[in-house]
Each structure stands twice: as C-alpha cells, then as structure tokens.
C-alpha positions as CSV (number, residue, x, y, z in Angstrom):
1,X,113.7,81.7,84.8
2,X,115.3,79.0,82.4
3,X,112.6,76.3,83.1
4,X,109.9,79.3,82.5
5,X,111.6,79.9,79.3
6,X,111.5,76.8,78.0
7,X,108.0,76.0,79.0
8,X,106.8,79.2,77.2
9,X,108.6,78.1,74.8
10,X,107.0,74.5,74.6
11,X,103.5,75.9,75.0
12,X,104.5,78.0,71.9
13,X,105.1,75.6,69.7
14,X,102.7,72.9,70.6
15,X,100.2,76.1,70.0
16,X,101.9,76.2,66.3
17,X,101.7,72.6,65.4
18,X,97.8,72.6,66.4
19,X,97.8,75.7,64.1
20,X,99.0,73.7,60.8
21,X,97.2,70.3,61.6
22,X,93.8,71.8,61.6
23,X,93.4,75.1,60.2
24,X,90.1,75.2,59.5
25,X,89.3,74.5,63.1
26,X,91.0,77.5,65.0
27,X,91.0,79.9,61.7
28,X,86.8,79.6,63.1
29,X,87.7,80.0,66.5
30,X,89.6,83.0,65.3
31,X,87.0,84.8,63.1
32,X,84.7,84.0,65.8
33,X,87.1,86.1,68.5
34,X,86.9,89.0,65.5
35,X,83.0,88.7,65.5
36,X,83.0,89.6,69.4
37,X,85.5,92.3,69.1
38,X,83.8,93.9,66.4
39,X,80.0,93.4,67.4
40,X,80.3,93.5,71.1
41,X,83.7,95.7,72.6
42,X,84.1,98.0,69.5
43,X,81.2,99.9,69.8
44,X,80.9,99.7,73.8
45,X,84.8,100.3,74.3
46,X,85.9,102.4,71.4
47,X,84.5,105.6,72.4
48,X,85.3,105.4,75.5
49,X,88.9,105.4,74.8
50,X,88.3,108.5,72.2
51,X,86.9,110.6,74.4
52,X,88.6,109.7,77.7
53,X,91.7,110.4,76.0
54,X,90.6,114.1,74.6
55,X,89.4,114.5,77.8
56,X,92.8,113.7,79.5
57,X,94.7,116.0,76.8
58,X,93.1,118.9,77.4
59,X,94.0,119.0,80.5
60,X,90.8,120.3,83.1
61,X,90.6,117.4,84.5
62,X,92.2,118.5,87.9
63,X,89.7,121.5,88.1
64,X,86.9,118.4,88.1
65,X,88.4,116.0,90.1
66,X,88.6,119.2,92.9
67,X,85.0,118.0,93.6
68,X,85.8,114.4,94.5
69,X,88.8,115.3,97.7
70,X,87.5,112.1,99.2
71,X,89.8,109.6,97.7
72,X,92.1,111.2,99.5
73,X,91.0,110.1,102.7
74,X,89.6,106.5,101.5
75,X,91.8,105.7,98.9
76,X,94.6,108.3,99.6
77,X,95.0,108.8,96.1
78,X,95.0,112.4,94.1
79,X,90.9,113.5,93.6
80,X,91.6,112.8,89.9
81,X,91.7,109.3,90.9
82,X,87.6,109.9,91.3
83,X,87.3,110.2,87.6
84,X,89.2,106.8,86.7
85,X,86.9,104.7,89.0
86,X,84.1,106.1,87.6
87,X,84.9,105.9,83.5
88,X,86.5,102.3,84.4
89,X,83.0,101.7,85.6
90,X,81.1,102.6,83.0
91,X,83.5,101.4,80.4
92,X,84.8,97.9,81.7
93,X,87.9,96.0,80.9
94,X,90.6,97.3,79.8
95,X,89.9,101.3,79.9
96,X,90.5,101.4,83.4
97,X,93.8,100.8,82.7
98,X,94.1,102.8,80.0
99,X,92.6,105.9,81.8
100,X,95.4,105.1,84.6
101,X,98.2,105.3,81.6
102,X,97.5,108.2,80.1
103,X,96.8,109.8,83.1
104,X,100.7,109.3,84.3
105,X,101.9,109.9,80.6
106,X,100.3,113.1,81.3
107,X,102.3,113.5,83.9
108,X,98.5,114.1,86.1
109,X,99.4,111.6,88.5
110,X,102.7,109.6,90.1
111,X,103.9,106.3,89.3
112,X,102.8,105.2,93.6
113,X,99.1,106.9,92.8
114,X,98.9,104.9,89.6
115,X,99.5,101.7,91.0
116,X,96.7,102.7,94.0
117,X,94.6,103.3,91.5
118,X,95.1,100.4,89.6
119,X,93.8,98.3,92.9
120,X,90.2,100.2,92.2
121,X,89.8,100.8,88.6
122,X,90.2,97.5,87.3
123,X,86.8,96.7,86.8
124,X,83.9,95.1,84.7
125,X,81.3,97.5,83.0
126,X,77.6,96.9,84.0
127,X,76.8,96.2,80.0
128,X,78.6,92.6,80.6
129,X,78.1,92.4,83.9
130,X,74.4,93.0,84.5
131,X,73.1,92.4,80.8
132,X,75.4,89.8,79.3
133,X,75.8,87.5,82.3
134,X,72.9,88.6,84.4
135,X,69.9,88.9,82.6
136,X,71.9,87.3,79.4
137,X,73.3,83.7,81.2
138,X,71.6,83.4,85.0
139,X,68.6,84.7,83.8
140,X,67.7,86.9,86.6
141,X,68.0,91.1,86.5
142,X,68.3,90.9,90.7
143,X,71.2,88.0,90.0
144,X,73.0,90.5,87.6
145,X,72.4,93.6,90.3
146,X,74.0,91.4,93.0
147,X,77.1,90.5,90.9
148,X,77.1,94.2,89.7
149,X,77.5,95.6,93.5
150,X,79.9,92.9,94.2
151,X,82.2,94.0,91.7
152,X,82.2,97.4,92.3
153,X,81.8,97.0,96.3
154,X,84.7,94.3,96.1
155,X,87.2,97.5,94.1
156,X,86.3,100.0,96.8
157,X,87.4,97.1,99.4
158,X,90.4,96.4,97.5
159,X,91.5,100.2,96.7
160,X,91.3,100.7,100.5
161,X,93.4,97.6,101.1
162,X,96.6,99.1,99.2
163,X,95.8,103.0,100.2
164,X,99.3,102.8,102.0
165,X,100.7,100.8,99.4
166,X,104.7,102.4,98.5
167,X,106.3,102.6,95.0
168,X,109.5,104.0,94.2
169,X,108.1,107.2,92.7
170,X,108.9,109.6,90.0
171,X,109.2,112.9,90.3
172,X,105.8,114.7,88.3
173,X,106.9,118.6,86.5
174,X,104.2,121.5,87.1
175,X,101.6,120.4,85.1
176,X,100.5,123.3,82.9
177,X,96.7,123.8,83.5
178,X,96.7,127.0,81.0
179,X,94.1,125.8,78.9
180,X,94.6,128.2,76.2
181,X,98.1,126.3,75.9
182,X,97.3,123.1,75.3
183,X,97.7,121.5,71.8
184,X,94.8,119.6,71.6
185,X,94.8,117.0,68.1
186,X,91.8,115.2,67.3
187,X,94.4,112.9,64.9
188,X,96.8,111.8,67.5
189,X,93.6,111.2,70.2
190,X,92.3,109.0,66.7
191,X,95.3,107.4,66.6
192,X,96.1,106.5,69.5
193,X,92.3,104.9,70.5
194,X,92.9,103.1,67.1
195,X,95.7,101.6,68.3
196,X,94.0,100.7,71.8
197,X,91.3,99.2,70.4
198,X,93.5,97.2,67.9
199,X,95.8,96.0,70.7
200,X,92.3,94.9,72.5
201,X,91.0,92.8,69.3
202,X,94.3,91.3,68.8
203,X,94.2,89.7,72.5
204,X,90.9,88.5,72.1
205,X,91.2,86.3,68.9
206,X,94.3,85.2,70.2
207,X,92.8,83.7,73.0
208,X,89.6,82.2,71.4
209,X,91.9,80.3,69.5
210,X,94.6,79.7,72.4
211,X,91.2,78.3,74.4
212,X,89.9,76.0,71.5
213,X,93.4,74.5,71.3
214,X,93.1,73.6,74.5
215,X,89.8,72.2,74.8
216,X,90.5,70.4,71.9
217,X,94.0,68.7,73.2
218,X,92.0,68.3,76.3
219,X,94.9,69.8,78.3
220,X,92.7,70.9,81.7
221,X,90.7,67.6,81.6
222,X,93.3,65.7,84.0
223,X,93.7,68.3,86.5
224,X,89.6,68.9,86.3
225,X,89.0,65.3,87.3
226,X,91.9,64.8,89.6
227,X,90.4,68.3,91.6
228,X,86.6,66.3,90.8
229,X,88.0,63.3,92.8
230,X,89.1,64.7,96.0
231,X,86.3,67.0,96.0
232,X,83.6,64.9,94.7
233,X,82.5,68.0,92.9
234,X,81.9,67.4,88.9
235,X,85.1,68.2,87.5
236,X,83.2,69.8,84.5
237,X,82.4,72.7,86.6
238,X,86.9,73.1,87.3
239,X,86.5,72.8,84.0
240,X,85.0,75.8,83.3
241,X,86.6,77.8,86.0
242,X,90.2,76.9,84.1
243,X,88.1,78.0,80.6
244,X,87.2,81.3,83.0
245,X,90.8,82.1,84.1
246,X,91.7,81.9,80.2
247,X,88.8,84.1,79.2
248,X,86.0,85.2,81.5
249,X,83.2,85.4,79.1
250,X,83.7,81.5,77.8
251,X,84.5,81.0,81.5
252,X,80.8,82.3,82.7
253,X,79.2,80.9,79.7
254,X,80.6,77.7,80.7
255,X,79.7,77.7,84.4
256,X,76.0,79.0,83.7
257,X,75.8,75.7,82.0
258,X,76.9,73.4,84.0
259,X,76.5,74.5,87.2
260,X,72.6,73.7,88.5
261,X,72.5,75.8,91.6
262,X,71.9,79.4,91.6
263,X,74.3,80.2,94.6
264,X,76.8,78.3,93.4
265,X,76.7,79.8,90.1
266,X,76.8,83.5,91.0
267,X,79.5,82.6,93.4
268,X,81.6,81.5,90.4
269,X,80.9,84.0,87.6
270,X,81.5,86.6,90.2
271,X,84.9,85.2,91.0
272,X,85.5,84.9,87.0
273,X,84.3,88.2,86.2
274,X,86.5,90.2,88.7
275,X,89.6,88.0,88.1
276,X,89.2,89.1,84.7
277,X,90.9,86.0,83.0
278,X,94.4,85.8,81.4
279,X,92.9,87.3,78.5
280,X,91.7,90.8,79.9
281,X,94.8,91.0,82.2
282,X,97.1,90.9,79.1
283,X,95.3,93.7,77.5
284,X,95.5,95.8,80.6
285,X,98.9,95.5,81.2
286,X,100.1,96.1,77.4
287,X,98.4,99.7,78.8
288,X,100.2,99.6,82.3
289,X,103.5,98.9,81.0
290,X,104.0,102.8,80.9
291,X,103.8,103.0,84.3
292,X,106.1,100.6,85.2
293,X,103.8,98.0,86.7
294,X,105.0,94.3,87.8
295,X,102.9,91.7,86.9
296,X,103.8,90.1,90.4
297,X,101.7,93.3,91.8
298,X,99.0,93.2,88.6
299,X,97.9,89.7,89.7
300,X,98.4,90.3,93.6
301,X,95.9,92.9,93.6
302,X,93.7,91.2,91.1
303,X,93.4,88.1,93.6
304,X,92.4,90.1,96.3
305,X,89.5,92.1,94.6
306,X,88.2,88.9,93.7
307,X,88.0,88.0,97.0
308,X,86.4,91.1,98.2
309,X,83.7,91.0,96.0
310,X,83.1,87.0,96.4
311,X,82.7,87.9,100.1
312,X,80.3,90.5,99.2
313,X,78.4,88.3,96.9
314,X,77.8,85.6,98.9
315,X,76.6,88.0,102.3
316,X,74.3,90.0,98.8
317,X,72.6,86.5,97.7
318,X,72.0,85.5,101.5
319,X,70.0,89.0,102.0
320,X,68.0,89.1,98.8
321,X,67.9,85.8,97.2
C-alpha cells in the first residue's frame, strides 16, 4: 500500500510540474477535453440521466420490468435489471452505472443484484460505437455493426458469467409502489443529473490533459518499443493501445491510424471500446461508489467482457467480412 502511495504520489506531482512548465500546452489539451464534453456527451448523455432518473423516482418501474422475468433465468437478476441493459445501451458510458446507483439508492434492487448487473450494463452506446468509430474512423457501416454486436453480445456473455456471483448483501425495506405517494421533484432530478454530468466533464478534461502529458514526456514509448522488439509488431500500434486504456476514443483514433489491416484494427478498437479506458471507468465508479463496489471486481469484470466481445468480433469479421 505504501509503495502505491508514494507512486500516486510521484505521478502527482510530476503531473503538476508539467502543468507550470508549459501551460499553454495542456490549458489546450484541456479546453479541447471541454469542447468534447460539451459538443459530443452533453447533449447525447444529459438527458439520459434527466429522465432515467424521473423515471427511477417515480417509482413504476417494477410494474415494467414485470414484462422482462427473463433475466431471472439468464442473468438471475431482478426483471428490473431488463431496463438497465437496455437504457445503458442506448445511452453508453457512464449511465449504465448510474442507472445501477440509483436504482439501489432507491432501494429497487440489492447491493449482490447491483453488482450482477454491473457485469451487463457497462456498455458503449451505438452513437460512438457504430457512427463515431465505425462509419466515423474504419470507414465501413458493416465494420461499425460488427463492433456494435460484439459489444453488446460480449455483456450478455459476461452478465451470464457472474449470474451466481455472491455479495454480502443488504437488507432492501418494502418498497412503496403507491404511486399517488411518491414525491416526485423535477429540481432535485435537475440537480442531481447536473451534478452527473459535471462529474462526467470533469473526468474527461482531466484525462486529455493527463494523456498529453504523457505523450509529451514520452512515458509509454519505452515499454511500446521493448513489447515492438519481442513481437516484431510496430510498437506504435502498443502505443496506441496504452493511449486506449487511458482514453478509449484517443485510443481508437490512434489505432485506426496506424494500424493498416482491417482485422486487425476492429480487433483492437473492439478491445478498447469495451475496456472502456481509465477514463470511463473512473466516471463509472464515482457513480458505483454507492453501492459499495471494489474496484478489484469493477476491473475483473471489465477484463472479461472484453474478452467476450473480442471473441465474438473476430468469429463476426470471419463470417461477414
């Protein structure tokens, strides 16, 4: 723990002194993390959050998620569980998570469902998926439907893997579904996806600026060539997959780049997408806190989805490419 703490530490302050030797340099790579939060995640994220969370207050959703029993025999997870794979779908990184928080704040679910259904709701939304990297960087629409599947394929995989997955629990009251009782404030659900969406900015203009540092301290570059030498693989492209742990949408740009064959390429942005970089993981888990959740687990679980949908990638690009 102490050598952690002092390496954290380190990487803190070597971040600083980068900070005050060339402002100009990462107070760009900063505005340009703002300029993607605002013009890309704000509008396609935002109300998702708003109305997930209105929906989650007012408390019906049990009576629609009675028409979705079969997680309990795949997944072996409440039917509301149905609805979070769905919205974390549609919505992307992080409002799976969110969704998953709110749902045990609301005392809807119990602390072992919501880290079963963190194994499945995790997940990209098609806008990035299929448009941004797809059509956007592979240039292909039947690339982007291939990674697509994958991802979601490679969750339902992954949810099935931890199905009988144990948690020390918490007990859940009788959740009141009186509808007529429920105090219902458009303010607070305001509020609160304010907040969210805040908390989602700030981790993304962080990292820009964590990843320009260092690309421009060229802190990857040994371990790139060293992993180019024994594999006598272009260490630009481990390059790029260490940009893609960081932050998965400099990670795909990257590997679209410099990787020449299609296969290959897929392969990788698949892999980058699903892991979900440090970046996206961070944002999920200042959501997943509330529920208790290790990081240990977070990242197990993450790992394995990755694989799933690689898997399924590679068997999807052999049938139709």
């Amino acid at each position: 723990m102490k050598k952690t703490y002092y390496f954290t530490s380190i990487l803190i302050l070597l971040i600083i002194v980068a900070l005050v030797i060339s402002p100009v340099i990462y107070v760009q790579a900063f505005s340009n993390g703002v300029l993607v939060w605002a013009s890309v995640l704000l509008p396609t994220i935002f109300p998702f959050l708003f109305f997930t969370k209105i929906l989650t207050d007012l408390g019906v959703l049990n009576s629609i998620a009675k028409n979705f029993s079969f997680t309990k025999k795949i997944f072996k997870t409440p039917p509301i569980s149905a609805y979070a794979f769905m919205i974390s779908i549609m919505s992307g990184y992080p409002v799976g998570a969110k969704i998953v928080s709110d749902l045990f704040s609301s005392n809807l679910i119990s602390k072992q469902d919501a880290f079963k259904i963190c194994t499945f709701t995790s997940n990209s939304g098609p806008m990035f998926i299929y448009g941004s990297v797809g059509i956007g960087m592979l240039f292909s629409r039947t690339l982007g439907l291939v990674l697509l599947f994958s991802h979601i394929i490679g969750a339902i995989l992954n949810g099935i893997l931890y199905r009988n997955h144990k948690e020390v629990d918490i007990k859940i009251e009788n959740i009141d579904k009186n509808f007529s009782q429920k105090k219902i404030s458009l303010g607070e659900s305001m509020w609160d996806s304010v907040v969210s969406i805040l908390v989602i900015g700030g981790f993304v203009c962080i990292f820009f600026v964590v990843i320009e540092i260092f690309n421009n301290l060229c802190l990857f570059q040994p371990i790139a060539m060293f992993l180019g030498q024994i594999t006598n693989i272009d260490s630009n492209v481990f390059l790029s997959v260490m940009n893609g742990i960081w932050e998965i949408t400099h990670g795909c740009l990257d590997v679209c780049y410099v990787v020449e064959n299609t296969f290959a390429s897929t392969l990788l942005c698949c892999g980058i997408i699903t892991f979900g970089g440090v970046a996206t993981m961070l944002q999920a888990f200042a959501f997943l806190q509330k529920i208790g959740m290790r990081m240990g687990f977070f990242l197990k679980q993450k790992i394995t989805h990755t694989l799933f949908s690689v898997c399924v990638c590679a068997i999807l690009l052999l049938i139709f490419t």
